[in-house]
C-alpha positions as CSV (number, residue, x, y, z in Angstrom):
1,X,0.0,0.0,0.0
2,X,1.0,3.5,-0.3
3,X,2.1,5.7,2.8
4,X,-0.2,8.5,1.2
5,X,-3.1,5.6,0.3
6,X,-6.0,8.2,2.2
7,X,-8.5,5.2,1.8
8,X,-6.6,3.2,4.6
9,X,-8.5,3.2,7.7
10,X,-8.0,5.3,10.6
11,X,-5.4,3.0,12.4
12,X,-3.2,2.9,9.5
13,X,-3.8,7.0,7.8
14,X,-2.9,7.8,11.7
15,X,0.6,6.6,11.1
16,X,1.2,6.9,7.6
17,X,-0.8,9.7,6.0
18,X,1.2,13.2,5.0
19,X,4.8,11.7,5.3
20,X,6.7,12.5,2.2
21,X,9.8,10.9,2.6
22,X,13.2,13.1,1.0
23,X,16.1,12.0,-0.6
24,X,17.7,11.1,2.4
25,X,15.5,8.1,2.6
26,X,14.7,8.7,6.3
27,X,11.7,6.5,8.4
28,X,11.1,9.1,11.0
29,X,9.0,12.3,9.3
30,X,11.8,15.5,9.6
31,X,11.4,18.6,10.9
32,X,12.0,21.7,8.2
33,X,13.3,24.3,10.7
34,X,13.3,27.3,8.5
35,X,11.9,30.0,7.7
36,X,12.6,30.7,3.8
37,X,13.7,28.6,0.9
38,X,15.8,28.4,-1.6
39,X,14.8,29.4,-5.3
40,X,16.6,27.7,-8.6
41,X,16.2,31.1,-10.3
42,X,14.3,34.6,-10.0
43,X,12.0,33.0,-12.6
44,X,11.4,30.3,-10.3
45,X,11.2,32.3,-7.6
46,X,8.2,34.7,-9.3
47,X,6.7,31.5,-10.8
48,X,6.2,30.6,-6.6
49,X,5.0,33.9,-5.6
50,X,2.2,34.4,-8.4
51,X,1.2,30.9,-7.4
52,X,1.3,30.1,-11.1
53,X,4.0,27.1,-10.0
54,X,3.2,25.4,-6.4
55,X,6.3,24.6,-4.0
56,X,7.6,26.6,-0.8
57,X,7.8,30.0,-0.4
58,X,7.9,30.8,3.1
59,X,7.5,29.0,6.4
60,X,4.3,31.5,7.5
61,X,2.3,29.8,5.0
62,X,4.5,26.6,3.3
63,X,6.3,24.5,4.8
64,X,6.7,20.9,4.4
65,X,6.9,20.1,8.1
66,X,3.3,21.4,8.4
67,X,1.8,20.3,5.5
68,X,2.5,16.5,6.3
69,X,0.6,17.7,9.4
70,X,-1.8,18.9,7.7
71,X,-2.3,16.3,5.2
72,X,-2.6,13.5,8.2
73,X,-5.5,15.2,9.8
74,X,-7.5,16.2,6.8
75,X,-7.2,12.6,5.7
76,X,-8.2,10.9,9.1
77,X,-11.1,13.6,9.3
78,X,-12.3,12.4,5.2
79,X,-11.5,15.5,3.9
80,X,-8.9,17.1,1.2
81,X,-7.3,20.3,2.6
82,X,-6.6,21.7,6.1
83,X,-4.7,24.8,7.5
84,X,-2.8,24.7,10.6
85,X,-3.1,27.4,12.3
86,X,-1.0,29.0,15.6
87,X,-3.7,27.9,18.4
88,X,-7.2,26.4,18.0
89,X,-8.3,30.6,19.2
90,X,-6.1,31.2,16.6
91,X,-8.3,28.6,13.6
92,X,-10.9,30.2,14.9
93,X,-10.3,33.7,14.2
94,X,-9.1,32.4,11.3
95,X,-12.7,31.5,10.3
96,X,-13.7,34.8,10.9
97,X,-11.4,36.8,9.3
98,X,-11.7,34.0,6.1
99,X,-15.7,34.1,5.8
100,X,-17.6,36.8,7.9
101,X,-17.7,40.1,6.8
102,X,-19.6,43.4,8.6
103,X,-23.4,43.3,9.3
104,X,-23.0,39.1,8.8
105,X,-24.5,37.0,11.9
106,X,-23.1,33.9,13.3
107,X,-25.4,31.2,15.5
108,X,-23.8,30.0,17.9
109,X,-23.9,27.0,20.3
110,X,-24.7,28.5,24.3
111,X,-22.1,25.8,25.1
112,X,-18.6,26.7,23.4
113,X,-15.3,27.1,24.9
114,X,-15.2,30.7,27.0
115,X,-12.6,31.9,25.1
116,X,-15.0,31.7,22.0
117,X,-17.7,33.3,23.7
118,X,-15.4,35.9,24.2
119,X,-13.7,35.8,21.0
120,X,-17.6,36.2,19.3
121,X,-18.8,38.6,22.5
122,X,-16.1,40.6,22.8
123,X,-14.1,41.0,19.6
124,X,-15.8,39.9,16.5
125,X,-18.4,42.6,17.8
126,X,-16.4,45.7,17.0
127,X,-16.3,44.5,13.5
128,X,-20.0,44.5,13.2
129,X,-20.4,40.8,13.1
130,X,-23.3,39.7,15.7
131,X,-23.5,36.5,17.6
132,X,-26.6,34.6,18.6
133,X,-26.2,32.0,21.3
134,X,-28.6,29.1,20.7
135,X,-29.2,26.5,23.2
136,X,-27.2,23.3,21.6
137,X,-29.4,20.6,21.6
138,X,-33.2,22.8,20.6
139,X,-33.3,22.5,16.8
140,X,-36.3,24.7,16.8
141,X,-34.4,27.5,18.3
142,X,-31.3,27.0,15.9
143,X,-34.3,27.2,13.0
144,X,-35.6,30.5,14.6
145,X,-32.2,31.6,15.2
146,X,-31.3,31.4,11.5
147,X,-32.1,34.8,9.5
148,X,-31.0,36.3,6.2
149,X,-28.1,37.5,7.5
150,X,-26.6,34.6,8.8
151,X,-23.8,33.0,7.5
152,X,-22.9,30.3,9.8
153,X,-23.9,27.8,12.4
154,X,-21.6,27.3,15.0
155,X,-21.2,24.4,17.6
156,X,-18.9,22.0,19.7
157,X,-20.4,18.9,20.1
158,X,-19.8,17.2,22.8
159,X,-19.8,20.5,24.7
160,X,-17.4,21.3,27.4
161,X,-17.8,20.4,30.0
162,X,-21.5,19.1,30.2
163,X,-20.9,16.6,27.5
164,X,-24.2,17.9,25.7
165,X,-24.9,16.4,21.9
166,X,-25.8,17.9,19.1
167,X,-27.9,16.4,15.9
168,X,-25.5,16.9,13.0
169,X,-27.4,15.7,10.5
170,X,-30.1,17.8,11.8
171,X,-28.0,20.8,11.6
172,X,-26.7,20.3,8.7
173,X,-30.0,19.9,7.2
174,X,-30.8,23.1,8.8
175,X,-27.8,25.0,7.6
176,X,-28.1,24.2,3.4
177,X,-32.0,25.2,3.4
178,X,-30.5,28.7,5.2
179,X,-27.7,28.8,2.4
180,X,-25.4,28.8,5.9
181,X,-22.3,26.8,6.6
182,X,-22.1,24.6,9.7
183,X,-18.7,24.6,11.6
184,X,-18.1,22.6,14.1
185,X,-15.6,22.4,16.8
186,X,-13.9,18.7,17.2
187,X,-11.7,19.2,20.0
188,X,-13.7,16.6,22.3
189,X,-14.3,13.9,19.9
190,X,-11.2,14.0,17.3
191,X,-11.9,12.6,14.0
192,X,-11.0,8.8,15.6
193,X,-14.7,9.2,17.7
194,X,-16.3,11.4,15.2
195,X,-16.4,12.8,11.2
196,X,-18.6,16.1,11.4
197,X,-18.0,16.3,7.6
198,X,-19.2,12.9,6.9
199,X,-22.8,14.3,9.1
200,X,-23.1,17.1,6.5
201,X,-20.4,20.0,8.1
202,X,-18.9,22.2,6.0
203,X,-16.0,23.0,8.3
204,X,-14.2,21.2,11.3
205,X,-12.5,23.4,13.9
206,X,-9.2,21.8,15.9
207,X,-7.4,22.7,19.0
208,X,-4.4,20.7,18.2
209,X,-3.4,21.2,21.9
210,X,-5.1,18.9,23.3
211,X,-5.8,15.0,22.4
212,X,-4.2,15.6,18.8
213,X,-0.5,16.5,20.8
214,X,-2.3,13.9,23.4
215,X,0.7,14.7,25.8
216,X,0.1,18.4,26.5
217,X,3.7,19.4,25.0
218,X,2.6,22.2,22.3
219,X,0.0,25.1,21.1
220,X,-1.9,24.8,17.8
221,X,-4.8,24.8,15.7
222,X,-6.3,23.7,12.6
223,X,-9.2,24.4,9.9
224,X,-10.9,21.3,7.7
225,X,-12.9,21.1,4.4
226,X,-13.7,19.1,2.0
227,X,-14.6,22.4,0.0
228,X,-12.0,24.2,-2.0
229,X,-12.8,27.1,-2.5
230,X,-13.3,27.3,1.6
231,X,-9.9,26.2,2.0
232,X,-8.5,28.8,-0.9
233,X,-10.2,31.9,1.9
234,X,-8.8,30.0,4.9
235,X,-4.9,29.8,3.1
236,X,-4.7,33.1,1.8
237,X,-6.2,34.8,5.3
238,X,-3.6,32.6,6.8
239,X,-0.8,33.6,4.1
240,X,-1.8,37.0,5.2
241,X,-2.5,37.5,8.6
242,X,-0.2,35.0,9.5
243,X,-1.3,33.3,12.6
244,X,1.0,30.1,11.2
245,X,1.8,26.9,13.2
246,X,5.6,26.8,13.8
247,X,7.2,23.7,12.1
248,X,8.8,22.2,15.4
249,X,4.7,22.4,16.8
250,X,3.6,20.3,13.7
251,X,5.9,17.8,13.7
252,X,5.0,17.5,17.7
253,X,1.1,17.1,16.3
254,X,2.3,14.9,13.2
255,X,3.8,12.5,15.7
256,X,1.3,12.6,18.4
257,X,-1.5,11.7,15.6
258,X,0.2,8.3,15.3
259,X,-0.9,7.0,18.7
260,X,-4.3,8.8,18.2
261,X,-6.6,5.8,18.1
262,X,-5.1,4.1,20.6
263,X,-4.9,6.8,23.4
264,X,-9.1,7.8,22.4
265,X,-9.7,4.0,23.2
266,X,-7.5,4.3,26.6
267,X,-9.2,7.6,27.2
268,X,-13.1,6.8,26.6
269,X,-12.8,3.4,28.8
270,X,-11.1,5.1,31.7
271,X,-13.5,8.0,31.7
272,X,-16.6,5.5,31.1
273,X,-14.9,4.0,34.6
274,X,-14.4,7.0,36.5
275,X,-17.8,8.0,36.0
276,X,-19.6,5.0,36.9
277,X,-17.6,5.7,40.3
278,X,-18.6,9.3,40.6
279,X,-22.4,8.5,39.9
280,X,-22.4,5.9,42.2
281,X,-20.3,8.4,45.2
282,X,-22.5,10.0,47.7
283,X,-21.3,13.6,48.0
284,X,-22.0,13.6,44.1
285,X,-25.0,15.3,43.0
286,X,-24.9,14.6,38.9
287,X,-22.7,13.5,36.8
288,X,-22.2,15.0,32.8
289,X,-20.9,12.1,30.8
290,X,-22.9,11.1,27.2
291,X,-21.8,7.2,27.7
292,X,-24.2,6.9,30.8
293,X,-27.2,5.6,29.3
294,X,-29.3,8.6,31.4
295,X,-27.6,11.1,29.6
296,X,-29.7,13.0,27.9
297,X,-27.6,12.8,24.4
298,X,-26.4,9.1,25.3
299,X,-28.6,7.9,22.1
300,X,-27.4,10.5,19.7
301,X,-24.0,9.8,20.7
302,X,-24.3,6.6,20.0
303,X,-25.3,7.0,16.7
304,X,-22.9,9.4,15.8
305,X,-19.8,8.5,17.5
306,X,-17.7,6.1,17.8
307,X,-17.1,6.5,21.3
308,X,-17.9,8.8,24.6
309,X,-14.6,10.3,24.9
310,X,-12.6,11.6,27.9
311,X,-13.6,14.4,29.2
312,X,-17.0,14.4,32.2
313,X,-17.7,16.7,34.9
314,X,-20.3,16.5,38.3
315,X,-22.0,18.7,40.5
316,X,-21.4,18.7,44.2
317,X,-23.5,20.3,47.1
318,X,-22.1,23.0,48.6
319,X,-21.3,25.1,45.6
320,X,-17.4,26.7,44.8
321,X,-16.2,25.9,48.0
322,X,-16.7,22.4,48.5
323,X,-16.0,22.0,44.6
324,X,-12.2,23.9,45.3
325,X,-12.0,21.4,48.4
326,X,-12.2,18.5,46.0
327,X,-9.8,19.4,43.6
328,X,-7.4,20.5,46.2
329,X,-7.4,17.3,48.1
330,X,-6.0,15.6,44.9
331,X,-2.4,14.6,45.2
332,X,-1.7,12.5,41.4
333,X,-4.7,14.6,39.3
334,X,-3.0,17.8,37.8
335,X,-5.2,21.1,38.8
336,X,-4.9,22.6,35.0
337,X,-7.5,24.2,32.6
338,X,-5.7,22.2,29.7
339,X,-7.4,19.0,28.3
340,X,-7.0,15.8,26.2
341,X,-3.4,14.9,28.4
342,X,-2.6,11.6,28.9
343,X,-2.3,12.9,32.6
344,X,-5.5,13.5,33.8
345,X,-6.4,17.0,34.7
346,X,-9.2,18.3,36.9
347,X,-10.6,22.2,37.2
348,X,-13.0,23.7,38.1
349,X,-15.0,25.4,34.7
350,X,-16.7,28.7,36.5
351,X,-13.2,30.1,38.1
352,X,-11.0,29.4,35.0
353,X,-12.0,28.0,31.7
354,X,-15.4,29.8,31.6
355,X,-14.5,32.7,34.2
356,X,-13.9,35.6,31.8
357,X,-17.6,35.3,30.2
358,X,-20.7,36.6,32.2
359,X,-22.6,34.9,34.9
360,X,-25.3,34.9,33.0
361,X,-24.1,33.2,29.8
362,X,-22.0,30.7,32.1
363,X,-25.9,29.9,33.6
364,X,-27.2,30.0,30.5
365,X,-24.3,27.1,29.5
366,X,-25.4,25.0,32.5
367,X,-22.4,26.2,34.9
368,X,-22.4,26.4,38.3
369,X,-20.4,27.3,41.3
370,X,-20.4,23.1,41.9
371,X,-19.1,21.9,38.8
372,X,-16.3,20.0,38.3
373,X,-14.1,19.1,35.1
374,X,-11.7,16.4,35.0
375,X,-10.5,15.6,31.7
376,X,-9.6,11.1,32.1
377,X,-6.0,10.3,31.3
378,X,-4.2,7.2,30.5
379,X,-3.4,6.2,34.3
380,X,-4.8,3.2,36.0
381,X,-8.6,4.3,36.0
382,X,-8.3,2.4,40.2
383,X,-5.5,5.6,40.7
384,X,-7.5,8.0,39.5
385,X,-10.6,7.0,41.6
386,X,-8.5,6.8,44.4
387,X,-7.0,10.5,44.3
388,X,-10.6,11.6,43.7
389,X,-11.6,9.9,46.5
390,X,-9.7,11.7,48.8
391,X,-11.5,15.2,48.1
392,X,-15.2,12.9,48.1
393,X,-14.5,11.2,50.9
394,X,-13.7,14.0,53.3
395,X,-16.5,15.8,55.1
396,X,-17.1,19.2,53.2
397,X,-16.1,22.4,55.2
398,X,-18.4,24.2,57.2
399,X,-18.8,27.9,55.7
400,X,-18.1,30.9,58.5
């Protein structure tokens, strides 16, 4: 078979997609550490810049260390081109900048990252571009929230951290009768538990931070389509604006895509055995995890993933403080806002991840004071049980 065969299965494009191997004859994929190349002659080197003759011009926006990258995750995610961008904010503004214009509106999900409730809130704002926050999982309210001016529907799915589904298909169906493009975010999932393309997206948003690095090493992002035309906008606002991926942080992600199936595997039975712990502790109130069957998007999930993934959070009684106490009697669990490590981290959403947005659209996302957010590792699932244990297990604090 050929390395750059994209019909292989996951397993196999995982490991061998994107590698194109130099005259050196090397196994291991290099890493092109520089910032400008080399020209054969100034005809050559016009030909490159007017695009008229493809090959590398300049690391912001070719280089061959991130375009094996990029190659690897547009084929595990079914798709033909993908940008790599600086941070997953940084895909995302990307998006933006590529496809909204003043006066346009953007729906999206109540339950996105805070940082892109801010980015949409806050920023995108002064550039006349409105946002309307639409409760994830009501399709009627993403038809109502659709108008003329919209040009996109935007979601993460799972959401973080309630683990709330949404109906692609559904979506999808709702975004081509609105002449609108649905994006969604597949930081929780990764393409090994889920293809939003293959649902009817037009666009697939990465953090490459978290499981795609898997070890918590490097910041980036990337952009996915099928379409071309949607990649040309994303590739020239990148060649641009320059919010580029540097080629030592692709060759990070390149690698850590290799062992991608095999850590979402590690990570979605560990988390399905932490919270079979957590629903069945005591001092926990509810646990948000979509492969318990009383989930509320367990069946959708089902049908549309191919696992539950890592990442569930619970409510305790006794709101921030006895939430903090939890998460401080942990001696092994790492207290970090970051995700999709093989160590297991644990946070808590309303003081960090989601602090910078409003009270009111953190209640509107479901977040209280109580909530907790672990994100499951690759540990012994007993370990991680037992450090939790030792914040569950103690008496909660009595307020003064």
């Amino acid at each position: 078979m050929d390395i750059n065969d994209f019909s292989a299965d996951p397993e196999t494009l995982a490991v061998r997609a994107g590698q194109q191997r130099t005259g050196e004859c090397e196994h291991s994929d290099p890493i092109f550490a520089t910032s400008s190349f080399i020209f054969s002659s100034a005809a050559d080197a016009a030909a490159k810049f007017s695009e008229t003759v493809s090959g590398n011009v300049y690391s912001r926006f070719t280089n061959p260390t991130v375009r094996a990258f990029e190659q690897r995750l547009a084929a595990l995610e079914g798709a033909t081109y993908c940008v790599a961008t600086a941070s997953g904010m940084a895909a995302i503004l990307c998006l933006a900048l590529a496809l909204l214009k003043a006066g346009d509106r953007i729906a999206v999900s109540t339950g996105v990252f805070g940082s892109t409730v801010s980015l949409f809130n806050k920023i995108l704002r002064r550039f006349e571009v409105q946002p309307d926050f639409v409760p994830l999982t009501d399709l009627d309210a993403w038809r109502s929230a659709v108008g003329s001016r919209t040009r996109m529907l935007f979601v993460e799915t799972p959401s973080n951290p309630l683990g709330e589904v949404a109906d692609l298909a559904a979506l999808a169906t709702i975004a081509r009768e609105a002449d609108c493009l649905l994006v969604v975010d597949n930081v929780y999932c990764t393409p090994v538990l889920q293809q939003p393309l293959l649902l009817g997206a037009d666009i697939v948003v990465h953090s490459a931070t978290k499981y795609l690095d898997g070890q918590g090493r490097c910041v980036g992002g990337a952009l996915v389509t099928a379409d071309e035309e949607i990649h040309d906008s994303f590739f020239n606002t990148l060649r641009t604006a320059g919010p580029a991926m540097s080629p030592f942080n692709a060759w990070v992600f390149h690698k850590g895509l290799e062992t991608l199936p095999l850590r979402m595997r590690a990570h979605c039975e560990n988390a399905d055995t932490v919270a079979r712990y957590l629903v069945s502790h005591p001092a926990v109130e509810r646990v948000y995890y979509p492969g318990l069957v009383d989930h509320p998007g367990h069946a959708l999930a089902a049908r549309q993933q191919q696992g539950f993934g890592g990442i569930l959070s619970f409510d305790l009684a006794g709101g921030r403080d006895r939430a903090w106490q939890v998460i401080d009697a942990t001696r092994m669990l790492s207290i970090t806002a970051n995700l999709g490590d093989a160590k297991t981290t644990i946070t808590h959403p309303a003081s960090t991840t989601h602090s910078r947005i409003t009270a009111k659209e953190r209640a509107a996302a479901g977040i209280g004071e109580a909530l907790v957010r672990v994100g499951v590792g690759l540990e012994s699932p007993a370990d991680i049980i037992t450090d939790l244990a030792r914040g569950l297990d103690r008496p909660a604090r009595l307020s003064v």
